[in-house]
C-alpha positions in Angstrom: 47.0 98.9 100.4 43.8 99.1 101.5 41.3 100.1 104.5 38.7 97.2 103.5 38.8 93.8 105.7 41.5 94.5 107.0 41.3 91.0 109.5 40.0 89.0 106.8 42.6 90.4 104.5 45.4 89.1 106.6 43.6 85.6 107.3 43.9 85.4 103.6 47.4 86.2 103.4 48.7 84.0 105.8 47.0 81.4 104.3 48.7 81.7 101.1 52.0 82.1 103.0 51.6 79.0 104.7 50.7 77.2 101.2 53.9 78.2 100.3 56.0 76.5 102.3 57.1 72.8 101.0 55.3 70.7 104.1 52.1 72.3 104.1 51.6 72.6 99.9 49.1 70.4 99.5 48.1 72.2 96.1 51.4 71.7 93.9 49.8 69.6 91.4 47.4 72.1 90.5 47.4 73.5 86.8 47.8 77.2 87.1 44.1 77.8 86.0 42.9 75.6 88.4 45.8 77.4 91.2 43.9 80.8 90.4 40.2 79.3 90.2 40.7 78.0 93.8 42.6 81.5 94.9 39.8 83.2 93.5 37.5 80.9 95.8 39.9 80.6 99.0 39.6 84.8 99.0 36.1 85.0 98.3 34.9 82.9 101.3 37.7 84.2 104.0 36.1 88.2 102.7 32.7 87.3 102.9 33.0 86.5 106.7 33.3 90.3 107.1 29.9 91.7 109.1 30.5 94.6 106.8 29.2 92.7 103.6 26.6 90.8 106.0 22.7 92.1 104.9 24.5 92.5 101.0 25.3 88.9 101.1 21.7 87.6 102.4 19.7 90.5 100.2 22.2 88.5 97.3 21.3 85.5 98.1 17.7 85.9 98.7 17.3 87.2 95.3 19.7 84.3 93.3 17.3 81.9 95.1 14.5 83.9 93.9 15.9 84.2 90.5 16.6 80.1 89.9 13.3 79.0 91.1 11.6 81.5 88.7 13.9 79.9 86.5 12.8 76.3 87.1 9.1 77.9 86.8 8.8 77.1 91.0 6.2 79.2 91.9 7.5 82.2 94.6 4.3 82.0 96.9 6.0 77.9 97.6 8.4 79.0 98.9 8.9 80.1 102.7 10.2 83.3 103.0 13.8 83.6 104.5 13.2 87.6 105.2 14.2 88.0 108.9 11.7 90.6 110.4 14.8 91.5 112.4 17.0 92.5 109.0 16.6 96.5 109.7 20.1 96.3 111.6 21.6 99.5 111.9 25.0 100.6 113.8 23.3 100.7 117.2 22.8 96.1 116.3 26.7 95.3 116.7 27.9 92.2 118.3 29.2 94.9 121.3 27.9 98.3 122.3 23.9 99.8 122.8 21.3 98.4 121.0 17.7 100.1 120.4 15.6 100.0 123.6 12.5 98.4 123.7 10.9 100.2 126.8 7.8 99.7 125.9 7.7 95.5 125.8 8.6 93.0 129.1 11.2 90.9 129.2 8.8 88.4 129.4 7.0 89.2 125.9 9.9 90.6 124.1 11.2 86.7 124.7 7.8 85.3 123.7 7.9 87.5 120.5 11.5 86.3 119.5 10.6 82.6 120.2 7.7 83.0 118.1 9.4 84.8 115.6 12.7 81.6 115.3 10.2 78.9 116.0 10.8 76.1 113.6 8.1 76.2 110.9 6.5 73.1 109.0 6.7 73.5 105.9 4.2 72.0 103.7 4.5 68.7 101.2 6.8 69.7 98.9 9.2 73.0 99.6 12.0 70.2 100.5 11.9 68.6 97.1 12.0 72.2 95.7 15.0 73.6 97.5 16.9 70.6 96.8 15.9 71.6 93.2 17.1 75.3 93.3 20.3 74.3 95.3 21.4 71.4 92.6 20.5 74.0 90.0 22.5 76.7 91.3 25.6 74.4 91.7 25.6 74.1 88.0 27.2 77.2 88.3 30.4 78.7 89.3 28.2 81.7 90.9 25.9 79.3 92.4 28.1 76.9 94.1 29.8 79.5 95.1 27.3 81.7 96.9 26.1 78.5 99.1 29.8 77.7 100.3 29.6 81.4 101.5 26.6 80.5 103.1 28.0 77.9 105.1 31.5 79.5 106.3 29.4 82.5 106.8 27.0 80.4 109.3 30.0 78.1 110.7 32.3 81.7 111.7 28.9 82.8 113.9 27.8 79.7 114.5 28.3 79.7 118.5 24.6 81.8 119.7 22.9 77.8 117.9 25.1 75.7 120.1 23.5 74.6 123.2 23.4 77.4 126.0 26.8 76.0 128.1 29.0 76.3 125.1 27.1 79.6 123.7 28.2 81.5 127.0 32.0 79.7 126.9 32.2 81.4 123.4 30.9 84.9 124.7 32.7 84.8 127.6 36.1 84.1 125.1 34.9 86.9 122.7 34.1 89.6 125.7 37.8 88.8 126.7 39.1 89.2 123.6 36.8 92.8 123.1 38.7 93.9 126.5 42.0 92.6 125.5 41.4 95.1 122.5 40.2 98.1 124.8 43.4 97.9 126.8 45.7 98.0 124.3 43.8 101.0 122.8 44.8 102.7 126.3 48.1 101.7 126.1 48.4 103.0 122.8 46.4 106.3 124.2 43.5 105.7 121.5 40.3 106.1 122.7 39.0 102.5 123.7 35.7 101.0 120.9 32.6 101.2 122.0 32.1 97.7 124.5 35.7 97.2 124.9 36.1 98.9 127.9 36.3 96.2 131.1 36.4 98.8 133.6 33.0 100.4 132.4 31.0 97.3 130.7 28.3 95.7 132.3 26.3 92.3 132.7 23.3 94.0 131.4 25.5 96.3 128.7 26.8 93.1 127.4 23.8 90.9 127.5 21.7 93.8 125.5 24.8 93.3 122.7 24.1 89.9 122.8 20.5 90.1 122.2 21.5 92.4 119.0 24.1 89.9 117.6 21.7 86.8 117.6 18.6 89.0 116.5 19.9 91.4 114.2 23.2 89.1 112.4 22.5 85.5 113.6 18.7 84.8 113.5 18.8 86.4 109.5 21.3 84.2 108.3 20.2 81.4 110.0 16.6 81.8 108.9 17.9 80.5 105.5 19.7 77.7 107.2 16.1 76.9 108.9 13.9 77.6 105.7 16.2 75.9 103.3 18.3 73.6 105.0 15.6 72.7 107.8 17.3 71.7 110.6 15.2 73.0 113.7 18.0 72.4 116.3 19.3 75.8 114.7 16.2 77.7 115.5 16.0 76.0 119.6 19.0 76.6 120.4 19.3 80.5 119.0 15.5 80.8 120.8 17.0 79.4 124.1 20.2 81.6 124.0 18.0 84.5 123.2 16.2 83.8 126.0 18.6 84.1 128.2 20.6 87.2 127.6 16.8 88.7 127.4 16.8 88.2 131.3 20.1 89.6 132.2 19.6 92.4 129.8 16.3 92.8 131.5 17.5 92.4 135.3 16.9 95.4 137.6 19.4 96.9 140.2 22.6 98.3 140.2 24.7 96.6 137.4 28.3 95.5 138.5 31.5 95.2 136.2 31.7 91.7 134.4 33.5 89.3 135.8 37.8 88.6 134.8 37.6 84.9 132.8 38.5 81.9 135.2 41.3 80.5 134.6 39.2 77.4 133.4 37.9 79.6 130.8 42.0 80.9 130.1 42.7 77.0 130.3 39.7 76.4 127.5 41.4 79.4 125.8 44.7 78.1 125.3 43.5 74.6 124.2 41.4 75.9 122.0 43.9 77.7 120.5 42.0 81.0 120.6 44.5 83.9 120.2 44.3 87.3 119.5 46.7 90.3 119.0 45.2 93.8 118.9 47.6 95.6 117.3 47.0 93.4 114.1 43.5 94.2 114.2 44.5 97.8 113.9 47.7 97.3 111.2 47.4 97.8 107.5 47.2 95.2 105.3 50.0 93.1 105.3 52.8 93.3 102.4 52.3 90.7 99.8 49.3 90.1 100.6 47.0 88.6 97.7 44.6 90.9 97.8 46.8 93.7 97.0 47.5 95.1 93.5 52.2 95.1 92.6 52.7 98.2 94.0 54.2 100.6 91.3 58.0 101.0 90.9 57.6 104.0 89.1 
């Protein structure tokens, strides 16, 4: 049993479960080295999306980039740096709850700073030609090729603050409900509710300052590398425009109000998007049987 990802360890479980049954075993021509090289790779990637392991992973991968263009004698000043000046997250950064205030800055220039700070950047004659170097390089590797699919599920499980605004807010929206789905279970349960889970007491502004945290302190790192190494600048708009705009509602004056219950458009989105969520699993053990797990001993 264990305490560790405990959501990501039951993703992984279920998985496997359903690869067990006859319709959906795609994999039954595997060799069993081959069965437990893809395990191994299945687990990896489902663990990694864990926020938990989120500055390890880009401090890893920063210096495995680092390390194979040394190795292909690319000089380190040719390369852009992918070091966030937003990377010193701490617990007060989460998705939900306070994050530090910035008293001393507008609105107005706080957003000018951030823009200026995810603005697309030109890179000069040559740094594409040497990524696509490093990147072929490190897929010669198990390690390598590895590390860069955990980039991309990593970016593609938090990808919604560099989707265009409309779609951005459908996603929080779905999230915040799901956040106060959890806080009233905890009631029911007579826990005390987690910190931004709490519909009763949350506010436009409360929520808006958490997602101003998410997109600066876990979004805008991650997808610095995506910017720097993958270059596409659509990233880089669209997280500067979402920022943006949780900036002015986290910035608004006045007597905040209680958020808003979902639509039922937004339930209707919900359901055909097949979003679901169940608390209580959130809060179990690890399931039984789960691969992760060691046999448990008879003795």
């Amino acid at each position: 049993m264990t305490d560790g990802s405990v959501l990501e360890s039951f993703h992984a479980s279920e998985a496997f479960a359903i690869l067990k049954m006859p319709q959906y075993n795609f994999i039954r021509g595997l060799t069993p080295q081959q069965y437990q090289a893809l395990r191994y790779m299945i687990i990896e990637m489902i663990l990694i999306t864990d926020l938990e392991h989120h500055r390890q992973f880009i401090s890893d991968f920063e210096a495995k980039w680092k390390e194979t263009a040394a190795k292909l004698s690319i000089p380190e000043e040719r390369l852009n740096s992918t070091q966030s000046t937003n990377t010193n997250a701490t617990a007060e950064s989460a998705p939900i709850g306070k994050i530090n205030e910035e008293s001393e800055m507008s609105a107005k220039g706080q957003a000018e700073m951030d823009a200026k700070i995810l603005r697309p950047r030109t890179d000069p004659q040559g740094i594409n030609d040497d990524a696509r170097k490093i990147i072929e390089e490190m897929c010669k590797e198990a390690e390598g090729r590895l590390m860069i699919m955990k980039l991309l599920i990593k970016c593609a499980d938090i990808n919604h603050p560099s989707r265009p605004l409309p779609l951005h807010k459908k996603w929080c929206a779905l999230i915040q409900e799901e956040f106060f789905n959890q806080g009233d279970q905890e009631a029911d349960l007579g826990l005390a509710k987690s910190r931004g889970m709490d519909r009763k007491t949350s506010t436009p502004q409360a929520i808006a300052k958490g997602n101003v945290g998410f997109i600066k302190f876990i979004v805008n790192p991650l997808f610095d590398i995506m910017k720097t190494r993958i270059r596409n600048p659509q990233f880089s708009r669209n997280i500067t425009n979402n920022l943006g705009h949780w900036h002015k509602i986290a910035n608004k004056s006045g007597s905040p109000s209680a958020p808003k219950e979902l639509s039922p458009k937004s339930f209707a989105l919900r359901k055909k998007i097949g979003l679901r969520f169940n608390p209580r699993r959130r809060h179990a053990s690890s399931p039984v049987n789960s691969p992760l797990q060691k046999p448990r001993s008879t003795a």
